[in-house]
N, CA and C of each residue as an Amber inpcrd file, in Angstrom:
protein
   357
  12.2980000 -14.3210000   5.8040000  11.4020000 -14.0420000   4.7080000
  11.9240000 -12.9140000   3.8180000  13.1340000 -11.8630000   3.9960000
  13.4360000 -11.0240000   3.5760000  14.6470000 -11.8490000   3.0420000
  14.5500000 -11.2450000   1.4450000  15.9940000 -12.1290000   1.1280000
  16.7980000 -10.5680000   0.1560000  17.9600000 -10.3570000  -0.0440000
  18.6430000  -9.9740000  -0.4070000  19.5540000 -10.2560000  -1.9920000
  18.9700000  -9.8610000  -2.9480000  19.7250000 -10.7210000  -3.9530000
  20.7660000 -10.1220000  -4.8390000  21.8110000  -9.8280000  -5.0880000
  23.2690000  -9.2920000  -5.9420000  22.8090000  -9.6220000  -7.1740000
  23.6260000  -9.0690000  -7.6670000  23.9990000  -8.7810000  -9.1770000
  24.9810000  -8.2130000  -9.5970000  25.8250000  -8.3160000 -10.4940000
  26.5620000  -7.2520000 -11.1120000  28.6180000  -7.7970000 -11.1970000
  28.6670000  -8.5930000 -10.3910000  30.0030000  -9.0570000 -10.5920000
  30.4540000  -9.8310000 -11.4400000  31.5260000  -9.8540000 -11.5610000
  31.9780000 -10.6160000 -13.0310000  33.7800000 -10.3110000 -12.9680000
  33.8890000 -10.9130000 -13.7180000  35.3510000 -10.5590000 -14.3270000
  35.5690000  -9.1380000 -15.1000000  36.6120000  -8.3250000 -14.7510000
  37.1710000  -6.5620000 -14.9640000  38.3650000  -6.9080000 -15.4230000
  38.5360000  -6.4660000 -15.9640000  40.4210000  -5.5620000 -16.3710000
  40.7670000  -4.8600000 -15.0170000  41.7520000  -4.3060000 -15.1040000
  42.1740000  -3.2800000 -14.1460000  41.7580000  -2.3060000 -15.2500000
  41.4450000  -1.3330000 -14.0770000  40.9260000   0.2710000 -14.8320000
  40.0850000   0.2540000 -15.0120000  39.1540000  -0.9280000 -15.3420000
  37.7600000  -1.2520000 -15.5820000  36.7970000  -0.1710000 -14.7660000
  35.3990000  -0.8210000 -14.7530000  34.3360000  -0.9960000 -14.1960000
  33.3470000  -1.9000000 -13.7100000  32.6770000  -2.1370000 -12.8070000
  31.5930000  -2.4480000 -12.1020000  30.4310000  -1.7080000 -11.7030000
  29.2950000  -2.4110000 -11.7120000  28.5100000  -1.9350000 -11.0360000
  27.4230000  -2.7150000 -10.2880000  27.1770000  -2.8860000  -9.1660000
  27.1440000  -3.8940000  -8.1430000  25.4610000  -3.4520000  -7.7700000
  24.4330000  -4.8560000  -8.1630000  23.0770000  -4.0350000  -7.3110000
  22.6720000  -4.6800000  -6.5620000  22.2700000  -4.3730000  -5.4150000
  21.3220000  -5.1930000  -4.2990000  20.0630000  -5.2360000  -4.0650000
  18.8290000  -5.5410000  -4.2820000  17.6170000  -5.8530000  -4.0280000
  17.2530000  -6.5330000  -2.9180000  16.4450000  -6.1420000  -1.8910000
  15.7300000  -6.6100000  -0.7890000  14.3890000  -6.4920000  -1.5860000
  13.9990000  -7.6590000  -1.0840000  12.6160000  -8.3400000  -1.1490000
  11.9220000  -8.8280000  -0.2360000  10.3920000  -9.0110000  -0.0110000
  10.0070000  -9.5570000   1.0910000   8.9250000  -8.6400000   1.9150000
   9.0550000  -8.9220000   3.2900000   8.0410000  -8.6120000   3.8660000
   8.5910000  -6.9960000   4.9610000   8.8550000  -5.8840000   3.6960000
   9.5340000  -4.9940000   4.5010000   9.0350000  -3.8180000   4.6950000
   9.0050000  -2.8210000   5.6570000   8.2890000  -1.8640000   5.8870000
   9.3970000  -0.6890000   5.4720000  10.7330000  -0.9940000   6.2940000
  11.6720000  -0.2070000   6.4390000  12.9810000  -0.3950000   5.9650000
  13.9320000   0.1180000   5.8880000  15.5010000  -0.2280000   5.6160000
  16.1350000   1.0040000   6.2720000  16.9950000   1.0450000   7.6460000
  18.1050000   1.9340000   7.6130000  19.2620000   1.7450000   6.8890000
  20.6000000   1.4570000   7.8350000  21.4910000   1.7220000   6.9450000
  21.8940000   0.2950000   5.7340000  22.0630000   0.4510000   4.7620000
  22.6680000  -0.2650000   3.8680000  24.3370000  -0.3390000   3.3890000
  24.8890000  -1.4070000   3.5840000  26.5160000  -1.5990000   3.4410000
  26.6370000  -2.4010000   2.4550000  27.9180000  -2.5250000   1.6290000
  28.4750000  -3.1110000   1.0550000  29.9810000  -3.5670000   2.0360000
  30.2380000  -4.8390000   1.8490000  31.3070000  -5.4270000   2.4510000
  31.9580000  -6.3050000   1.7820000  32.9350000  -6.4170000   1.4490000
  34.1680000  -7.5620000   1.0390000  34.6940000  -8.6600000   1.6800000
  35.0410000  -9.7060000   1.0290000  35.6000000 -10.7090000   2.1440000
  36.5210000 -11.3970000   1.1930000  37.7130000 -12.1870000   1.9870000
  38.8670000 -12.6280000   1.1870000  38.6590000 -14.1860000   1.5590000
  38.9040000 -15.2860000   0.7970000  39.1320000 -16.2930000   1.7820000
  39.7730000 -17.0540000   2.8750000  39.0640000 -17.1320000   3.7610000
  39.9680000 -17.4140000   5.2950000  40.1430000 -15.8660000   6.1300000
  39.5770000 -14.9320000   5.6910000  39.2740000 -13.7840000   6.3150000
  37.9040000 -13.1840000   6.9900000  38.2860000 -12.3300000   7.3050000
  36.9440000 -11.4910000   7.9330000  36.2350000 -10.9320000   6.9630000
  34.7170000 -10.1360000   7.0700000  34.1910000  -9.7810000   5.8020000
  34.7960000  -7.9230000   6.3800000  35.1650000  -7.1460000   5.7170000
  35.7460000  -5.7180000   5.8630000  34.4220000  -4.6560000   5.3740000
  34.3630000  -4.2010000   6.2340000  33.2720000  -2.8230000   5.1990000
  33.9070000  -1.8040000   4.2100000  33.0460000  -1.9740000   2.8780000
  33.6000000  -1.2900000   2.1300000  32.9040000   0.1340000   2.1910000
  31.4540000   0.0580000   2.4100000  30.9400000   1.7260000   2.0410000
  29.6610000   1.2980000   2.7910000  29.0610000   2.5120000   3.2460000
  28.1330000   2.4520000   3.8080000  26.8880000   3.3970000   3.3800000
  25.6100000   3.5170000   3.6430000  24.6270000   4.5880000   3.3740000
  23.8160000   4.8050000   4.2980000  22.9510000   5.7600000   4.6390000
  21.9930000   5.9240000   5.1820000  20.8060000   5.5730000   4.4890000
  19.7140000   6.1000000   5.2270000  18.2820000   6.3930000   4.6850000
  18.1700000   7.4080000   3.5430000  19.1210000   9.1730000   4.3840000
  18.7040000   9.8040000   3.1360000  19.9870000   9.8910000   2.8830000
  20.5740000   9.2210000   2.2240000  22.0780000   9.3820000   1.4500000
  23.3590000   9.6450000   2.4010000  23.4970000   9.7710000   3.4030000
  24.5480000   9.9330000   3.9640000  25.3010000   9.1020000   4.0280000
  27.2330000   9.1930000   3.3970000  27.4290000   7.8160000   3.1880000
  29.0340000   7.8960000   3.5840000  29.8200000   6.5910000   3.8730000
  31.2480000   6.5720000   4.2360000  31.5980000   5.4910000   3.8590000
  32.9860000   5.3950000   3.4350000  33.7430000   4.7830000   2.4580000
  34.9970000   4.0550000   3.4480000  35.6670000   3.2850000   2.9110000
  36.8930000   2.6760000   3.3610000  37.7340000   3.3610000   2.6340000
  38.9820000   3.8440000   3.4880000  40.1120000   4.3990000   2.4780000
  40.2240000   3.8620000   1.4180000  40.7340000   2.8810000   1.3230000
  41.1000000   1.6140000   0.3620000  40.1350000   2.2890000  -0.7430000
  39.0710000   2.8120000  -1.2990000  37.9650000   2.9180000  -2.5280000
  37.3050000   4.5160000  -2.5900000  38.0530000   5.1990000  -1.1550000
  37.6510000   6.7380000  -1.6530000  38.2760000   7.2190000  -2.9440000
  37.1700000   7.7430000  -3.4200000  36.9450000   8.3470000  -4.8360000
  37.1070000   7.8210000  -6.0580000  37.0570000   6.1200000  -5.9990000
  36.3660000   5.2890000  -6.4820000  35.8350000   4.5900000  -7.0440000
  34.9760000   4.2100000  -5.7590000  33.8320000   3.7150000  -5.2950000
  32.5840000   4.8650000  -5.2260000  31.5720000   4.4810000  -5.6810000
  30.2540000   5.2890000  -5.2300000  29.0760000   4.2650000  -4.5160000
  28.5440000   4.2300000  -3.0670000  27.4880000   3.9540000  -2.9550000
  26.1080000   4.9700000  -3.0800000  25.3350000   3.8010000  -3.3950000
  23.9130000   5.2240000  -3.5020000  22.3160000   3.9500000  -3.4540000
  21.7430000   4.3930000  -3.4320000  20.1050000   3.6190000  -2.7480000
  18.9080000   4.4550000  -3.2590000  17.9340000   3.4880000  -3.8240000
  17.0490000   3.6070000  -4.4530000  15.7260000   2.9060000  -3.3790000
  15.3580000   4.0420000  -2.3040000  14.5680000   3.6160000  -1.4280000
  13.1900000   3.1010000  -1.8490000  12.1050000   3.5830000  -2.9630000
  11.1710000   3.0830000  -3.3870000  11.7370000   1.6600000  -4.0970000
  12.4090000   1.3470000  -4.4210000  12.8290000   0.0110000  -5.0170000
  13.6590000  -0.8430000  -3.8110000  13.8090000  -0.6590000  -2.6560000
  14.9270000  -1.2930000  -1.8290000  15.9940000  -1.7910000  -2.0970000
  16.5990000  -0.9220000  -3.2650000  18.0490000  -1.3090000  -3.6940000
  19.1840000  -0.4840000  -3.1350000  20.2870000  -0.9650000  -2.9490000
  21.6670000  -0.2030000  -2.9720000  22.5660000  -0.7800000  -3.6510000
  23.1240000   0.3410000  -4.5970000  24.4360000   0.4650000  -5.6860000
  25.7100000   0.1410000  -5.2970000  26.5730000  -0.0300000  -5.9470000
  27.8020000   0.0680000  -5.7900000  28.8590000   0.1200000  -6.7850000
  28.7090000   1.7070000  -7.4840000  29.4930000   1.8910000  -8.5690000
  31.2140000   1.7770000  -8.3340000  31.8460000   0.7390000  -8.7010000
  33.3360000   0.5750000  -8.9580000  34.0070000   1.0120000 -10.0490000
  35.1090000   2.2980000  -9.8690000  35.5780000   2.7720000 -11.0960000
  37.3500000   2.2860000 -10.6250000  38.0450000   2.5010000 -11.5690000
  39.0740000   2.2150000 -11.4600000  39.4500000   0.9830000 -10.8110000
  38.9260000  -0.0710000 -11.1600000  39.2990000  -1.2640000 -10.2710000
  40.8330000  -1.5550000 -10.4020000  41.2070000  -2.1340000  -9.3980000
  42.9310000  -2.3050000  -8.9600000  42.3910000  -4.0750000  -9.1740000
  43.6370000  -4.8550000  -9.4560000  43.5410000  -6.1540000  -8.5230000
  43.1670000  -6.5560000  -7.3780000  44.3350000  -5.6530000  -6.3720000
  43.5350000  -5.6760000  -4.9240000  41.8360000  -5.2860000  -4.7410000
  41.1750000  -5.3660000  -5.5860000  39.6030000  -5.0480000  -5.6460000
  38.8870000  -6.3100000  -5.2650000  40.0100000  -8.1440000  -5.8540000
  39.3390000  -8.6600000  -6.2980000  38.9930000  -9.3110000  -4.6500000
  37.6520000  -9.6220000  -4.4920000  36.8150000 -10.0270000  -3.5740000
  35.5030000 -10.8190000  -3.6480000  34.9240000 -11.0150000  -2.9210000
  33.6080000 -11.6200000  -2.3640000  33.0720000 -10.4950000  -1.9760000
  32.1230000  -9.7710000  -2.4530000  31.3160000  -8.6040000  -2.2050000
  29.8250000  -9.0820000  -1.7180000  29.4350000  -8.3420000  -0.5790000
  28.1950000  -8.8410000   0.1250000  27.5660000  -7.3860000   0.8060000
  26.0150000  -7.2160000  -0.1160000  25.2930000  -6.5360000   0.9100000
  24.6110000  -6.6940000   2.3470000  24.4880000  -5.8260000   2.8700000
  23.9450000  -6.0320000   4.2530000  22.7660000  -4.6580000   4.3200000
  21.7010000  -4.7760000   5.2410000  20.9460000  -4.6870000   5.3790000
  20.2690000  -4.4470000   6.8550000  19.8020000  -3.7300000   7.4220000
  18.7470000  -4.0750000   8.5560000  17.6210000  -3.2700000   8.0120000
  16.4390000  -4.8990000   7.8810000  15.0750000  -4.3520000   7.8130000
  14.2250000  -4.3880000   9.0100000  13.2860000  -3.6660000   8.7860000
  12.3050000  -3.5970000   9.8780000  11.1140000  -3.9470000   9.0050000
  10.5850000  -5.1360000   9.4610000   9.7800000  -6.1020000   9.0040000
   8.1740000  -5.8150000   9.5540000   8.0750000  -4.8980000  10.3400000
   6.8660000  -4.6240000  11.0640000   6.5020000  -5.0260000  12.7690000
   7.6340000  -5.4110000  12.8000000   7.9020000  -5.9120000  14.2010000
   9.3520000  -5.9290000  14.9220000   9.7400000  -6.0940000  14.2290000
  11.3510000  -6.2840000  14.4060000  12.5840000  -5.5040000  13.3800000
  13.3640000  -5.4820000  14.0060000  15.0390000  -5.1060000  13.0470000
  15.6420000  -6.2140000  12.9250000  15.8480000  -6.8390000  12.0690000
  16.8910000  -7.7990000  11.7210000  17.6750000  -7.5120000  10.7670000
  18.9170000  -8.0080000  10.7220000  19.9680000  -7.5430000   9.6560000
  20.2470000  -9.0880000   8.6950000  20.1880000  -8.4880000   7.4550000
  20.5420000  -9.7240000   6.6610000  21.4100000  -9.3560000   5.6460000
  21.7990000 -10.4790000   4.7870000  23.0470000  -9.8840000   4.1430000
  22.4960000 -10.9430000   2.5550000  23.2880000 -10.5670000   1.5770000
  23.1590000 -11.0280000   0.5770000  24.2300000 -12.2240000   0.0290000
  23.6640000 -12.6610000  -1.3880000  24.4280000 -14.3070000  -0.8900000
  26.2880000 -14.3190000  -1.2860000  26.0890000 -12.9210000  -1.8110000
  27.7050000 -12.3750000  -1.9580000  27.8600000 -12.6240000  -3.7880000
  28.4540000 -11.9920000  -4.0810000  28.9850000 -11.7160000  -5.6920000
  30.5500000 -11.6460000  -6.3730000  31.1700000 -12.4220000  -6.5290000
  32.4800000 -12.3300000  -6.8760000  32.5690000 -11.4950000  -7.9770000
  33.9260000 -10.2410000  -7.4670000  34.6300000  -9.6350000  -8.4910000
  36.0140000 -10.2150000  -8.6890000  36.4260000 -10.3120000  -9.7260000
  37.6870000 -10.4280000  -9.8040000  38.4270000  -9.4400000 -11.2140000
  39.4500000  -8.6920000 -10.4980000  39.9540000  -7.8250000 -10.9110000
  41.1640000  -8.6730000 -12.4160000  41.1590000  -8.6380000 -13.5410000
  42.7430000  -9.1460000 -13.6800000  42.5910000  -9.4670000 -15.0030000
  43.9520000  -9.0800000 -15.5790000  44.0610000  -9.0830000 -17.0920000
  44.3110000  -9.8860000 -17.9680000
């Protein structure tokens, strides 16, 4: 019943920008941590950045200093500002999630957002 919905990808230049949003919707009481993750095709999905509740957050080498994640807890969103995009940026970007629904923790993820980096 909790769905997860993206926004924000598209086609960049290199050097560009992005900015990536996630919305949870639904039947939610709670949200701990919130991730952003990448995936290539025929690969694994990789974590790109992570957040807490109150902002505490960690990055993949690959996008320190950046990348910015950040979360808008009265709205159940998390960001994902992309500066300097490289090629190697270009991906399948997917939020993740564990809500607590009033009974349970379940983790869900979003339906994923293609960036592609390229000139």
């Amino acid at each position: 019943q909790v769905q997860l919905v993206e926004s924000g990808g598209g086609l960049v230049q290199p050097g560009g920008s992005l900015r990536l949003s996630c919305a949870a919707s639904g039947t939610i009481f709670g949200i701990n941590v919130m991730r952003w993750y990448r995936q290539a095709p025929g690969k694994q999905r990789e974590l790109v950045a992570a957040i807490t509740r109150d902002g505490n957050t960690d990055y993949a080498d690959s996008v320190k200093g950046r990348f910015t994640i950040s979360r808008d807890n009265a709205k159940n969103t998390v960001y994902l500002q992309m500066n300097s995009l490289k090629p190697e940026d270009t991906f399948v970007y997917y939020c993740n999630a564990d809500v607590w629904s009033g009974r349970e923790w379940l983790e869900h993820w979003g339906q994923g957002t293609l960036v592609t980096v390229s000139s």
